[in-house]
MILOVO-112000 format. One record per residue (C-alpha): x, z, y; residue number from 1; residue in three letters. Coordinates in steps of 0.2 Angstrom, whole numbers, always signed. Each point is the difference from the previous one (the first is absolute). Layout:
N
      X      Z      Y    n  res
      X      Z      Y  NUM  ALA
...
This chain:
387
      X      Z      Y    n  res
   +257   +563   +614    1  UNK
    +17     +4     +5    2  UNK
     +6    -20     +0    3  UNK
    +11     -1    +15    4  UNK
    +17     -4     -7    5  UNK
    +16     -7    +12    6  UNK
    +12     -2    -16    7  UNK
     +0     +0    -18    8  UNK
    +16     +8     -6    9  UNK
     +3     -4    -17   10  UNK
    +13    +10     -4   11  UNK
    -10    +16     +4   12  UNK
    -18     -5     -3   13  UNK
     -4    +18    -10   14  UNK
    -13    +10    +12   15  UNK
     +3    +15    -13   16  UNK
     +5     +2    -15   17  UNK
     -4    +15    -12   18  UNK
    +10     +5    -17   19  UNK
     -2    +11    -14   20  UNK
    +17     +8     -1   21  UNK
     +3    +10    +17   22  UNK
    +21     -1     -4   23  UNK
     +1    -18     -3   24  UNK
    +10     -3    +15   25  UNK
    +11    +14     -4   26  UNK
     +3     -5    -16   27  UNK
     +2    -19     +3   28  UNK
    +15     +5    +13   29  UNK
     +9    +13    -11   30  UNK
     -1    -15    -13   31  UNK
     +6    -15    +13   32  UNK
    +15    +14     +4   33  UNK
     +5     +3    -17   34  UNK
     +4    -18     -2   35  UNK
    +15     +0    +14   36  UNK
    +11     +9    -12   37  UNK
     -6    -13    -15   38  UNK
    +13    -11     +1   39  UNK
     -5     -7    -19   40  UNK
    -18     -5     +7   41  UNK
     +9    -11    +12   42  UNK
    +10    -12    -11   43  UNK
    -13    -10     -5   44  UNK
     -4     -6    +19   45  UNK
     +7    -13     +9   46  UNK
    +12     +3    +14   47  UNK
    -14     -4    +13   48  UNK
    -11    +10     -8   49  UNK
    +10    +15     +1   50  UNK
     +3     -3    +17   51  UNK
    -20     +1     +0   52  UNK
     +0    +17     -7   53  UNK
    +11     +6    +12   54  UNK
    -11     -6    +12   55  UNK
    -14    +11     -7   56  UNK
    +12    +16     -3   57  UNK
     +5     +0    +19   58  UNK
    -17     -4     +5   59  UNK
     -6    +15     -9   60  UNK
    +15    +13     +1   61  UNK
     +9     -2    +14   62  UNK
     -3     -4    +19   63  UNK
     -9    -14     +7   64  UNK
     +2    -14     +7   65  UNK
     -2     -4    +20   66  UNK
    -18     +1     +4   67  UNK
    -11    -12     -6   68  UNK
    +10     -4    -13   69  UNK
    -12     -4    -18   70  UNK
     +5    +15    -13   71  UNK
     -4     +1    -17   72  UNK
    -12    +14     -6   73  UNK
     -9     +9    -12   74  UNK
    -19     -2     +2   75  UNK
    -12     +8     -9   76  UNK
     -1    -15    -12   77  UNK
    +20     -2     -1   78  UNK
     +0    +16     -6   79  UNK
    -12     -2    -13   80  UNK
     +7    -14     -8   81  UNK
    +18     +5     +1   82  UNK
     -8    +19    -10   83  UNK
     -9    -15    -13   84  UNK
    +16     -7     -7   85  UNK
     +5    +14    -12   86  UNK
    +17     -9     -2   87  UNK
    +14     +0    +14   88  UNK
     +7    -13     -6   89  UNK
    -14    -11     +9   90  UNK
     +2     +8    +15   91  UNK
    +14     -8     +8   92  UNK
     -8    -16     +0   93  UNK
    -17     +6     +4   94  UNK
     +6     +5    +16   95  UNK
     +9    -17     +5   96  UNK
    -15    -11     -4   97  UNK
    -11    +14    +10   98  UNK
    +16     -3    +15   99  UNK
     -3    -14     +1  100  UNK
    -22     -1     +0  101  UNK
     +2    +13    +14  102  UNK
    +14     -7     +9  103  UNK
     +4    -15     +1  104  UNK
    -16     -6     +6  105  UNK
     +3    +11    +14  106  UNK
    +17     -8     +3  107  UNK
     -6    -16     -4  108  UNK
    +15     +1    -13  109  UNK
     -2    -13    -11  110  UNK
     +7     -3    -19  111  UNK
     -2    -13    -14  112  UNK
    -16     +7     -6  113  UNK
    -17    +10     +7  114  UNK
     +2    +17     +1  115  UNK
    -20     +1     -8  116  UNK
     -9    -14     -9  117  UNK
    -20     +1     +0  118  UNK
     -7    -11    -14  119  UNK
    -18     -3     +0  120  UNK
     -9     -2    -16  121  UNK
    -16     -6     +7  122  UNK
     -5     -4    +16  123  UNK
    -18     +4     -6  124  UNK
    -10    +18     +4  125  UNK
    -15     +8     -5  126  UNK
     -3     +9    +17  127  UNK
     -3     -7    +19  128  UNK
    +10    +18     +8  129  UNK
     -5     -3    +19  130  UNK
    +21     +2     +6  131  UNK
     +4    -15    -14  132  UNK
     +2    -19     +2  133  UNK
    -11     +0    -15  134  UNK
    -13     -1    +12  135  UNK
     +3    -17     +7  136  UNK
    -11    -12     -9  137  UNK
     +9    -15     +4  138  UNK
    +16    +11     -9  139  UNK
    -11     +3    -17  140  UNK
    -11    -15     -2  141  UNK
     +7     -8    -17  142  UNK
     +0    -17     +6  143  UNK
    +16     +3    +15  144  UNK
    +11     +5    -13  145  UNK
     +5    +15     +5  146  UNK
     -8     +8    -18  147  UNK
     +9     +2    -15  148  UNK
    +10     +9    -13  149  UNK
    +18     -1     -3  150  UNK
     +5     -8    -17  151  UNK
    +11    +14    -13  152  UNK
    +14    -13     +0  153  UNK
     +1     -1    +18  154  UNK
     +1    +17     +2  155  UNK
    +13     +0    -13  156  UNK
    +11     -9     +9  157  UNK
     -1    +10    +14  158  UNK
     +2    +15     -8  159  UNK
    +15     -6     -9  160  UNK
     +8     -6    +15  161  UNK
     -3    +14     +8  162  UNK
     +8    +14    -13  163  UNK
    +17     +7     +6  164  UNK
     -1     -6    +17  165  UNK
    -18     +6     +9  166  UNK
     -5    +19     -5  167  UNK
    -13     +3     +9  168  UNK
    -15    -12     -3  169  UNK
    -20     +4     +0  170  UNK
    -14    -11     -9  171  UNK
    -13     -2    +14  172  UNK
     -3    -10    +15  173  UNK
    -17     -7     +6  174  UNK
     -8     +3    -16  175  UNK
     -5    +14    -14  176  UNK
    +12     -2    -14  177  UNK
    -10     +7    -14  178  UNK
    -10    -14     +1  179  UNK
    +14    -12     -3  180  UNK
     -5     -7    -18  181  UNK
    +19     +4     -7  182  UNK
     +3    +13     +8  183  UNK
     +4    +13    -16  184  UNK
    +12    -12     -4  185  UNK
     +7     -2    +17  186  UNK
     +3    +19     -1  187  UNK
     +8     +0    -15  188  UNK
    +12    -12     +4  189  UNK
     +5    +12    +13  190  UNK
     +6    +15    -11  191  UNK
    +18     +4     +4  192  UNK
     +4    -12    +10  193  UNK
     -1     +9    +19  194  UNK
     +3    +15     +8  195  UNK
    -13     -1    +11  196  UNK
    -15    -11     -2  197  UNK
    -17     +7     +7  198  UNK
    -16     -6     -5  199  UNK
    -16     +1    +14  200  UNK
    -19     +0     -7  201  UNK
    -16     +7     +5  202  UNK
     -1     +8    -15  203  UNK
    -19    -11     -4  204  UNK
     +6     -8    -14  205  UNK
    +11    +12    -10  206  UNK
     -7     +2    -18  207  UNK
    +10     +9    -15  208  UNK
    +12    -17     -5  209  UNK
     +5     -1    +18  210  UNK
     +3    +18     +4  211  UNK
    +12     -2    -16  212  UNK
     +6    -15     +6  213  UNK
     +7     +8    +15  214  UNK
     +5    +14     -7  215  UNK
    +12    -10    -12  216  UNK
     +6    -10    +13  217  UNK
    +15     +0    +10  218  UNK
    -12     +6    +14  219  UNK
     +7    +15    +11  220  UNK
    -13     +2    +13  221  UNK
    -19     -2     -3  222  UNK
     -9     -2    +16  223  UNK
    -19     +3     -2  224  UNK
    -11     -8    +18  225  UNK
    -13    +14     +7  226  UNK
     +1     +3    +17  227  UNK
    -16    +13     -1  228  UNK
     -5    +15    -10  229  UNK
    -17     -1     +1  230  UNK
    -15    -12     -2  231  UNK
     -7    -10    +10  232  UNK
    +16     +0    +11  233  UNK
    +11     -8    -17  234  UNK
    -12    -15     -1  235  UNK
     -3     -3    +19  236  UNK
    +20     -3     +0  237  UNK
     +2     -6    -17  238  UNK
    -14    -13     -3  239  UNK
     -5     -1    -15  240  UNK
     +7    +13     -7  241  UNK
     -8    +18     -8  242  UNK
    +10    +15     +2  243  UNK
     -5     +6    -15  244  UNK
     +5    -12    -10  245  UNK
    +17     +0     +7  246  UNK
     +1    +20     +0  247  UNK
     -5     -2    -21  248  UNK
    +14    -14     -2  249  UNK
    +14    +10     +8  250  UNK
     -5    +16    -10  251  UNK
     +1    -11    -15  252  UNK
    +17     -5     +4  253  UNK
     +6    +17     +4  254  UNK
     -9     +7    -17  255  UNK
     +9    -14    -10  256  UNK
    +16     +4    +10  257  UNK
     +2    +18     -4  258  UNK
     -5     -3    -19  259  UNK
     +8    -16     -5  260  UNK
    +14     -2    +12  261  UNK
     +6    +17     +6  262  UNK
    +18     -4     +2  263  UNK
     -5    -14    +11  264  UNK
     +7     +0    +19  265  UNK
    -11    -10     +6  266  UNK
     -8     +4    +18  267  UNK
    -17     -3     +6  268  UNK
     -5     +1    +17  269  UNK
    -17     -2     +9  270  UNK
     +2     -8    +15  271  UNK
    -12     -7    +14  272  UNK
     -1     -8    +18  273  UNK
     -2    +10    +12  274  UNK
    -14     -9     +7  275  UNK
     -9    +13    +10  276  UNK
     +1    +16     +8  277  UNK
    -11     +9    -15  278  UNK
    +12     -3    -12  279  UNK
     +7    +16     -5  280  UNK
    +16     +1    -13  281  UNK
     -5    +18     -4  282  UNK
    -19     -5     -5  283  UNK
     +9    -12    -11  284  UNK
    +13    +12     -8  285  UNK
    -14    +12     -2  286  UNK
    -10    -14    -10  287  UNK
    +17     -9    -10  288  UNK
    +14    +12     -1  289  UNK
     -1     +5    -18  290  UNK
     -1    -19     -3  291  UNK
    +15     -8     +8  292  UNK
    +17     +6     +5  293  UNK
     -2     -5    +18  294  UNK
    -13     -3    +13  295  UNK
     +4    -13    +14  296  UNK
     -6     -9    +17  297  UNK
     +6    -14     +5  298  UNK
     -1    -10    +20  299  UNK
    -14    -10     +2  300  UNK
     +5    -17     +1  301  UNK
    -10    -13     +9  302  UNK
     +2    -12    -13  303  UNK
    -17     -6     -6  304  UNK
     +2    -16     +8  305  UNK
    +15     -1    +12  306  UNK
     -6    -18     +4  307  UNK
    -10     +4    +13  308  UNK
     +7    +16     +7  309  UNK
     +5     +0    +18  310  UNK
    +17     -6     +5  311  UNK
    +12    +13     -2  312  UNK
    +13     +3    +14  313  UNK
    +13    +10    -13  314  UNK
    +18     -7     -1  315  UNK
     +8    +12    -12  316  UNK
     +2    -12    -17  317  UNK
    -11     +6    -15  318  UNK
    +11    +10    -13  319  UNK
     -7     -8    -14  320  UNK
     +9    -16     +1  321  UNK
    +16    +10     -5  322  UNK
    -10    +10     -9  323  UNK
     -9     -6    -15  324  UNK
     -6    -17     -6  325  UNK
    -17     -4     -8  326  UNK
     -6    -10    -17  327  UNK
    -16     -7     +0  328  UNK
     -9     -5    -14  329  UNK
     +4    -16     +0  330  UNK
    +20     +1     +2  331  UNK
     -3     -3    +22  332  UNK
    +13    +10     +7  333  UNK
     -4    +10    +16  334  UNK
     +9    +11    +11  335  UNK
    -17    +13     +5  336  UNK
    -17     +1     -7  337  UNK
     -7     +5    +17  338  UNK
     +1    -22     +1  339  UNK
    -11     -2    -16  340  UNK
     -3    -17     +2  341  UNK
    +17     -5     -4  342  UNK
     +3    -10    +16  343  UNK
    +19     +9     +2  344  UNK
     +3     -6    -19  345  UNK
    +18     -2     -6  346  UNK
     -1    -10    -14  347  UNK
     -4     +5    -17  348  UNK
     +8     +8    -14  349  UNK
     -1    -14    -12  350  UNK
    +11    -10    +12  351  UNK
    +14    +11     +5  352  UNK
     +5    +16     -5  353  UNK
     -2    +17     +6  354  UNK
    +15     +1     +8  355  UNK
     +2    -17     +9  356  UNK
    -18     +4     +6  357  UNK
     +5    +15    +10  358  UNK
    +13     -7     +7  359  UNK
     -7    -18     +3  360  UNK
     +2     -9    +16  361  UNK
    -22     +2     +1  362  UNK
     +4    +20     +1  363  UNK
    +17     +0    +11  364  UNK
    -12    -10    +12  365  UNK
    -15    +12     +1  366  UNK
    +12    +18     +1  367  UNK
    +10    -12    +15  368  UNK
    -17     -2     +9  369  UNK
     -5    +17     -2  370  UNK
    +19     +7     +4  371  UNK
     -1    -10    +18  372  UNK
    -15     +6     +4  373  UNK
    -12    -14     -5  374  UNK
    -13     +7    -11  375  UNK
    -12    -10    +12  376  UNK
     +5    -17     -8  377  UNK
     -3     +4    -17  378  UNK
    -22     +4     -5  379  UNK
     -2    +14     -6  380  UNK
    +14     +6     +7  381  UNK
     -6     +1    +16  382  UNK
    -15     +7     -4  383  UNK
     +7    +14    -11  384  UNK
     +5    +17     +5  385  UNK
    +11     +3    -16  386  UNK
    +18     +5     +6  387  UNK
């Protein structure tokens, strides 16, 4: 096992990353160009945010900034989604709430909302995967609380909050969202309302009325969990889990897909941890790619129970906290998931809103240890090797 990890860098945790369409970059970027001379696309963004795009134009086409310097660019999965929107007029925007998940972070730029907003469904799984905190008992046993599914109203309210001023959101977190009990009407609730909201599943669960329910969703990125072609390898990583069952639920959504829904954009990935030496991205494409649109590793992240990890000695702060903030179940607010016991908790969205959240005197304090150098005051934080 190929565990010996220094960092954690969130904003380029892809091991590899395999697409369908060869020229996606190519065409992303001729797309991205075109819009310099699109002085219409521009006038419904504010003035900041066309100082954001110009941003993103120099980063792309012109020369760089000195050394070291963060710079926008098209990734392999940028370029996919930017080649999704079949409309231009999207794109503008698309690119200044993509500026700032990629960016800002990296500047620890801060504005009045997060750049990404994870919302958890359900903190509840059907598999024990030996890299998850799914594997603590103390974490899963019903009685500590940490159990449970988030109301429809509640989500609701987060959603509507969250519609014109967050783009980029996923439902998942430190559960399996299929198994959330309203989670078909959760997804409708969605349609329309995002640019880019990404929804993460092992795939376990995923019958006829939920492939439909995604499908006519405002979901733009499907992310099935397999991190093995093969059997046993799948279930000795995946506990709990049958690769074939999976394999036969993704075919179904793909089969329904093509028939019922062949205009959609929608793109589905399979993506794993890259949890050993063995794991091979093309034994998996040779297995999925007529199934999804991408095949994806990602970092293993020592995050099955940071608790009682050793002490790190890393000072660089942790991305996330400009990054993106997290929804339980139960409206707790948290700025990572690698501290899933909630003991960096920030309050609750019941009591404040989104935005006041994110900028609360409970945040400022936590990104003002981490900005001076003192991640050793704060547990997990010292513990965690996410940067």
């Amino acid at each position: 096992m190929s565990h010996a990890q220094a960092v954690y860098r969130k904003h380029n945790s892809f091991v590899g990353i395999l697409d369908k369409n060869p020229d996606a970059a190519m065409q992303a970027r001729r797309r991205v160009e075109g819009l310099r001379a699109r002085h219409d696309l521009m006038q419904p963004l504010s003035t900041k945010e066309r100082m954001i795009l110009d941003h993103v134009f120099t980063d792309l086409f012109e020369d760089g900034p000195p050394h070291g310097e963060p710079r926008f660019a098209l990734s392999t999965q940028v370029a996919a989604e930017i080649n999704s929107y079949p409309d231009d007029r999207v794109l503008p925007r698309y690119l200044v709430h993509r500026y700032r998940y990629e960016i800002y972070p990296q500047r620890y730029e801060l504005d009045g909302f997060p750049p990404y907003l994870q919302i958890e469904p359900t903190s509840v799984c059907n598999y024990r995967c030996v890299f998850c905190f799914q594997t603590d008992r103390y974490f899963t046993k019903k009685s500590n609380g940490f159990m449970g599914h988030m109301s429809l109203n509640l989500f609701k309210r987060i959603i509507d909050e969250s519609e014109k001023r967050v783009e980029f959101l996923s439902l998942s977190s430190r559960g399996e969202p299929l198994l959330c009990r309203e989670i078909e009407a959760m997804l409708a609730y969605t349609r329309g309302k995002f640019l880019n909201l990404k929804l993460n599943t092992n795939a376990s669960l995923l019958d006829d009325r939920k492939c439909h329910a995604i499908l006519q969703s405002g979901v733009k990125t499907v992310v099935f969990s397999a991190d093995e072609a093969t059997e046993p390898f799948y279930s000795r990583l995946r506990v709990g889990g049958e690769l074939n069952r999976v394999l036969s639920n993704v075919e179904r959504f793909q089969r329904i897909r093509k028939q019922e829904y062949p205009s959609s954009q929608i793109i589905t990935r399979v993506a794993g941890v890259k949890f050993h030496d063995g794991q091979d991205l093309n034994a998996m494409s040779r297995v999925w790619s007529d199934l999804v649109d991408q095949i994806a590793f990602v970092t293993y992240n020592p995050w099955e129970n940071v608790y009682e990890r050793p002490v790190s000695e890393i000072l660089t702060p942790c991305s996330d906290l400009w990054r993106r903030m997290f929804i339980w179940w139960d409206g707790t607010v948290n700025p990572c998931d690698v501290d899933y016991k909630s003991t960096l908790s920030v309050g609750r969205v019941q009591d404040c809103s989104l935005s006041n959240l994110w900028t609360s005197e409970a945040y400022r304090n936590l990104r003002a240890i981490h900005l001076n150098k003192k991640r050793s005051a704060k547990l997990p934080c010292k513990r965690c090797v996410v940067v």
